[in-house]
C-alpha positions as CSV (number, residue, x, y, z in Angstrom):
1,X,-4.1,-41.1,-24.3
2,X,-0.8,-40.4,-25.8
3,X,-2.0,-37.3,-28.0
4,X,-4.2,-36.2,-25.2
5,X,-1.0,-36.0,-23.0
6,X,0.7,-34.0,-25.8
7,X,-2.4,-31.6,-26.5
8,X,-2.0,-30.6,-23.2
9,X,1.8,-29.9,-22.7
10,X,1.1,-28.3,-26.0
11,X,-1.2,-25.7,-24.5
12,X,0.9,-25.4,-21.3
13,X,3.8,-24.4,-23.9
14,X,1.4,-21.9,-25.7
15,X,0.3,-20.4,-22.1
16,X,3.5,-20.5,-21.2
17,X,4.8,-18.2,-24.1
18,X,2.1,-16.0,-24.0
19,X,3.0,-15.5,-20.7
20,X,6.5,-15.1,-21.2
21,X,5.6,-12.1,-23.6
22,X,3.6,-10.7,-21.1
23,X,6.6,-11.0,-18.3
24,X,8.5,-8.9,-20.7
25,X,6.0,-6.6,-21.5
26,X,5.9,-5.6,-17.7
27,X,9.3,-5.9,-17.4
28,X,10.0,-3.2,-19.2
29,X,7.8,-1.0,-17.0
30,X,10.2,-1.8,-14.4
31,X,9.6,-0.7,-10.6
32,X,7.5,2.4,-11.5
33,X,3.9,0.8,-11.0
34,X,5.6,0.1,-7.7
35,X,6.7,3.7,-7.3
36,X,3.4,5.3,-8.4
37,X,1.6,2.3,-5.4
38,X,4.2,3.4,-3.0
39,X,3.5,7.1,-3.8
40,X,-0.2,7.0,-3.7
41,X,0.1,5.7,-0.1
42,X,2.9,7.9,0.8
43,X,0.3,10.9,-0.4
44,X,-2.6,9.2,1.2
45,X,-0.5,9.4,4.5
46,X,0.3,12.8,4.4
47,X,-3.6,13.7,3.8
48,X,-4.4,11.9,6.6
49,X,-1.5,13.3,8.8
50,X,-3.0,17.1,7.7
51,X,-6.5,15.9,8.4
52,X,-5.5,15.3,11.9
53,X,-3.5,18.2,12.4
54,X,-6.6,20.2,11.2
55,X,-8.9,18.1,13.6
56,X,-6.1,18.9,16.3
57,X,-6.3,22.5,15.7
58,X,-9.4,22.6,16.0
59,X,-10.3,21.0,19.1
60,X,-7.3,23.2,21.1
61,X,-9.8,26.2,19.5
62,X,-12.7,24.8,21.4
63,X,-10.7,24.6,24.3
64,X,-9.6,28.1,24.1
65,X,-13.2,29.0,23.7
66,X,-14.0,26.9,26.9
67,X,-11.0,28.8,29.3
68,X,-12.6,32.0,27.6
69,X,-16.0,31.3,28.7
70,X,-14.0,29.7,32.3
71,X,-13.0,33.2,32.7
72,X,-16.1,35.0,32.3
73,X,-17.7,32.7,34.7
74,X,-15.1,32.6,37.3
75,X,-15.0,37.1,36.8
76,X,-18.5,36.9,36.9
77,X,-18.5,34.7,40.2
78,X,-16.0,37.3,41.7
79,X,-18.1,40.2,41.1
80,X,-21.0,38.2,42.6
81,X,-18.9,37.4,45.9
82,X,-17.7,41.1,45.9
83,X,-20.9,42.1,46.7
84,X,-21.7,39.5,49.1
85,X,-18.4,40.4,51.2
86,X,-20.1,44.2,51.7
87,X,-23.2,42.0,53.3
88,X,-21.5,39.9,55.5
89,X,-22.3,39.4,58.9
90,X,-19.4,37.9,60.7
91,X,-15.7,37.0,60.0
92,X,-16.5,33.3,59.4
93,X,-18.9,34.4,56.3
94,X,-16.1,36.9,55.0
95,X,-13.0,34.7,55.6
96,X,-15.6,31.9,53.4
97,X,-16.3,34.2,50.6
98,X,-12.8,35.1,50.4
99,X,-11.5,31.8,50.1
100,X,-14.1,31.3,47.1
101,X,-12.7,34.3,45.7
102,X,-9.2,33.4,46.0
103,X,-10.6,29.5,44.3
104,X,-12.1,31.9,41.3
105,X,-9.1,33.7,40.7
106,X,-7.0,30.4,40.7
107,X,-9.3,29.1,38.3
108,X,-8.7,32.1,35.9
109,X,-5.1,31.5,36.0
110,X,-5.5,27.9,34.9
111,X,-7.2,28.6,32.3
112,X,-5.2,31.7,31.1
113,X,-2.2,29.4,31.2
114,X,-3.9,27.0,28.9
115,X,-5.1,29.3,27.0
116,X,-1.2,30.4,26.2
117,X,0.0,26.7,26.2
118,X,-3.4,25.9,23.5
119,X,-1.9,28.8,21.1
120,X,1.5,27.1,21.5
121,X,0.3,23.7,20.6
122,X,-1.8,25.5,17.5
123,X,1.3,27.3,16.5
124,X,3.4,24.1,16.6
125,X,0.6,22.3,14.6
126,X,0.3,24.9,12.0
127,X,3.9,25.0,11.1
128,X,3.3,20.7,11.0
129,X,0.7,21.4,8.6
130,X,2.6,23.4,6.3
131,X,5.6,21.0,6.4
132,X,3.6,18.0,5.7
133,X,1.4,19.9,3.2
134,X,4.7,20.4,1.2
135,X,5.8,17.6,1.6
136,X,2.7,16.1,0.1
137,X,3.2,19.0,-3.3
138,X,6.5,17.6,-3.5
139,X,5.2,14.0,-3.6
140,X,2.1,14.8,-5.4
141,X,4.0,16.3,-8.3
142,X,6.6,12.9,-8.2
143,X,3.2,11.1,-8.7
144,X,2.2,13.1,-11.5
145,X,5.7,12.4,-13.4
146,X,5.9,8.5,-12.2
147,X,2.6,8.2,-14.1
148,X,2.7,10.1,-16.7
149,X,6.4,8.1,-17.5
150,X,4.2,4.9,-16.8
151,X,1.0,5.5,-19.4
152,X,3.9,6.2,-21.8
153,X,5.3,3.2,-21.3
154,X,2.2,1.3,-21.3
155,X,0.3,3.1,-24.0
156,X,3.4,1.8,-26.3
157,X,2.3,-1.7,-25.5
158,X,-1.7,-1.5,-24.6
159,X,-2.3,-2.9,-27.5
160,X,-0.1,-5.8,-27.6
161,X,-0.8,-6.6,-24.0
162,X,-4.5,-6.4,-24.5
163,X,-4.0,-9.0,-27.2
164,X,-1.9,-11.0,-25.5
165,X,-4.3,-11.1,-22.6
166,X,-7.4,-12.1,-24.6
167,X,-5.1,-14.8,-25.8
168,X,-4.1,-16.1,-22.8
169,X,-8.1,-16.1,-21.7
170,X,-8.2,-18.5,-24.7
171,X,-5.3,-20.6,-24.1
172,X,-6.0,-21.3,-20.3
173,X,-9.6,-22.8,-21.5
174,X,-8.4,-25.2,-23.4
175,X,-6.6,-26.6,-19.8
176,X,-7.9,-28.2,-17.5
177,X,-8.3,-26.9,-14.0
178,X,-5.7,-29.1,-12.1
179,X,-3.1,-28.4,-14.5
180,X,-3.9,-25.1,-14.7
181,X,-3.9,-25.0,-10.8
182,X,-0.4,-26.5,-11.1
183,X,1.2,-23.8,-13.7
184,X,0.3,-20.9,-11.6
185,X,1.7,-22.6,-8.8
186,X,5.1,-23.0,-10.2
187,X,5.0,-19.8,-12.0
188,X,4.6,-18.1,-8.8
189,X,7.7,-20.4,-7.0
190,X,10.2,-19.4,-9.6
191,X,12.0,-16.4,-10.4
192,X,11.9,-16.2,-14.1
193,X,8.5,-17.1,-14.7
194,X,8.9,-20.0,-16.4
195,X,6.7,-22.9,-15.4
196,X,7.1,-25.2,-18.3
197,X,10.4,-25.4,-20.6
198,X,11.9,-28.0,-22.5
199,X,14.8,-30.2,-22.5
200,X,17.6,-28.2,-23.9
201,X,21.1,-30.1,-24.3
202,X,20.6,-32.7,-22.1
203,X,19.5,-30.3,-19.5
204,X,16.0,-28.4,-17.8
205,X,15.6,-25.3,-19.6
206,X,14.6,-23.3,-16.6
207,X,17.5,-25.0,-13.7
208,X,19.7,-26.2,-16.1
209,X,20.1,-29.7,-14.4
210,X,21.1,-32.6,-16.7
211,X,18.0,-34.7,-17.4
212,X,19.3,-38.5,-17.9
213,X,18.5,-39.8,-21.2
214,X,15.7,-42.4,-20.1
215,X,13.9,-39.7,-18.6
216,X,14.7,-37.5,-21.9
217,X,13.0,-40.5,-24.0
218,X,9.9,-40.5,-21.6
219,X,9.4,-36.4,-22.0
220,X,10.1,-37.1,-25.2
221,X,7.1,-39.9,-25.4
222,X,4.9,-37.7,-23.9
223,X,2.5,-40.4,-22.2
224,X,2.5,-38.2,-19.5
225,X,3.4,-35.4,-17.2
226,X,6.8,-34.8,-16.3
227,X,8.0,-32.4,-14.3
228,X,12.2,-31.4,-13.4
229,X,13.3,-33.2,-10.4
230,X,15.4,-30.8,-9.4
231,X,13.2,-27.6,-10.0
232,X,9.7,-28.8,-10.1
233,X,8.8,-27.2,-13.9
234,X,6.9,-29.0,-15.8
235,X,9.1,-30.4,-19.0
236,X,6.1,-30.5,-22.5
237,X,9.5,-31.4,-24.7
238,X,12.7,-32.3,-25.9
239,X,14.3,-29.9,-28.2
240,X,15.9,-31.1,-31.1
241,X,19.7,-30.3,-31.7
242,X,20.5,-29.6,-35.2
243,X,23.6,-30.2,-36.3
């Protein structure tokens, strides 16, 4: 039992500093995957913003079509009462077809006056359009910088990260699911990363907090699984000092 404890806080200390290398690794590619993320949606926003602009333009040019075709209709209706008024018989029939002339013509200048307020709105929505389109130049060529400053940075360490990787794929077999379970847990509660340390001068390498010396000879012992009552990581050691 004893050496099956050990084997394990052994691999948790393994994953642990292959994870640690890792940390680092991606430490040094600081906020830009972040920047080139927030970038990315930042363009995809703008794209969106000119595709409704450019759906927007569009449908005002329908409209105008419409008020166009309003206008031929109502000029054609006019015409059509015109000639009725030369037919009519009394003043009631005349007075009527004057009043639908008179409703015709109103029409006509509705529509004319949305025609001029449509061209407005296109107008406002074209100059939109080329403010957000270079905007989204100006962001676009950011992205291309952010990225191509970020496969730099990760080229220089592909190959050590991929290594480290396929290590780690290795190391977290040879764990068994609940611990495993556990590590990620704690890795993810903690700001450094560090999920399992060792004693370190009397004290929890990752909070620092004395550990009494029973509980030091326990870790030590490693009959089983310890973990920092202060911090919660899980202590696979006591370092030796040498003097």
């Amino acid at each position: 039992m004893e050496s099956t404890v050990a084997s394990k806080l052994e691999a948790l200390l393994k994953l642990q500093s292959i994870d640690s290398q890792l940390d680092e690794i991606r430490r040094v590619r600081g906020d830009l995957p972040e920047e080139v993320q927030d970038l990315e949606d930042e363009i995809e926003g703008y794209e969106v913003r000119v595709r409704k602009f450019d759906d927007e333009v569009g449908a005002l040019n329908d409209a105008i079509v419409q008020r166009k075709q309003a206008i031929k209709d109502s000029e054609g209706l006019i015409r059509k009462y015109e000639e009725q008024q030369e037919n009519v018989r009394n003043n009631r029939e005349y007075d009527a077809i004057t009043k639908e002339v008179e409703l015709q013509k109103l029409e006509i200048q509705i529509s004319e006056k949305k025609i001029k307020e449509a061209h407005y709105q296109i107008e406002q929505k074209i100059a939109e359009i080329e403010g957000t389109k270079n905007r989204l130049e100006e962001r676009r060529k950011d992205l291309e910088n952010k990225k191509h400053e970020l496969d730099q940075i990760v080229s220089e360490s592909e190959e050590e990260e991929n290594k480290l990787e396929q290590e780690r794929v290795s190391a977290s077999e040879q764990i068994e699911d609940r611990l495993l379970s556990a590590y990620s847990r704690i890795r993810k509660n903690v700001r450094n990363g560090l999920a399992v340390v060792q004693v370190k001068r009397d004290a929890c390498g990752g909070c620092f907090n004395t550990v009494p010396p029973q509980r030091q000879a326990d870790i030590a012992a490693q009959k089983k699984v310890i973990v920092c009552e202060h911090c919660g990581r899980i202590l696979a050691g006591v370092e030796q000092r040498v003097y």
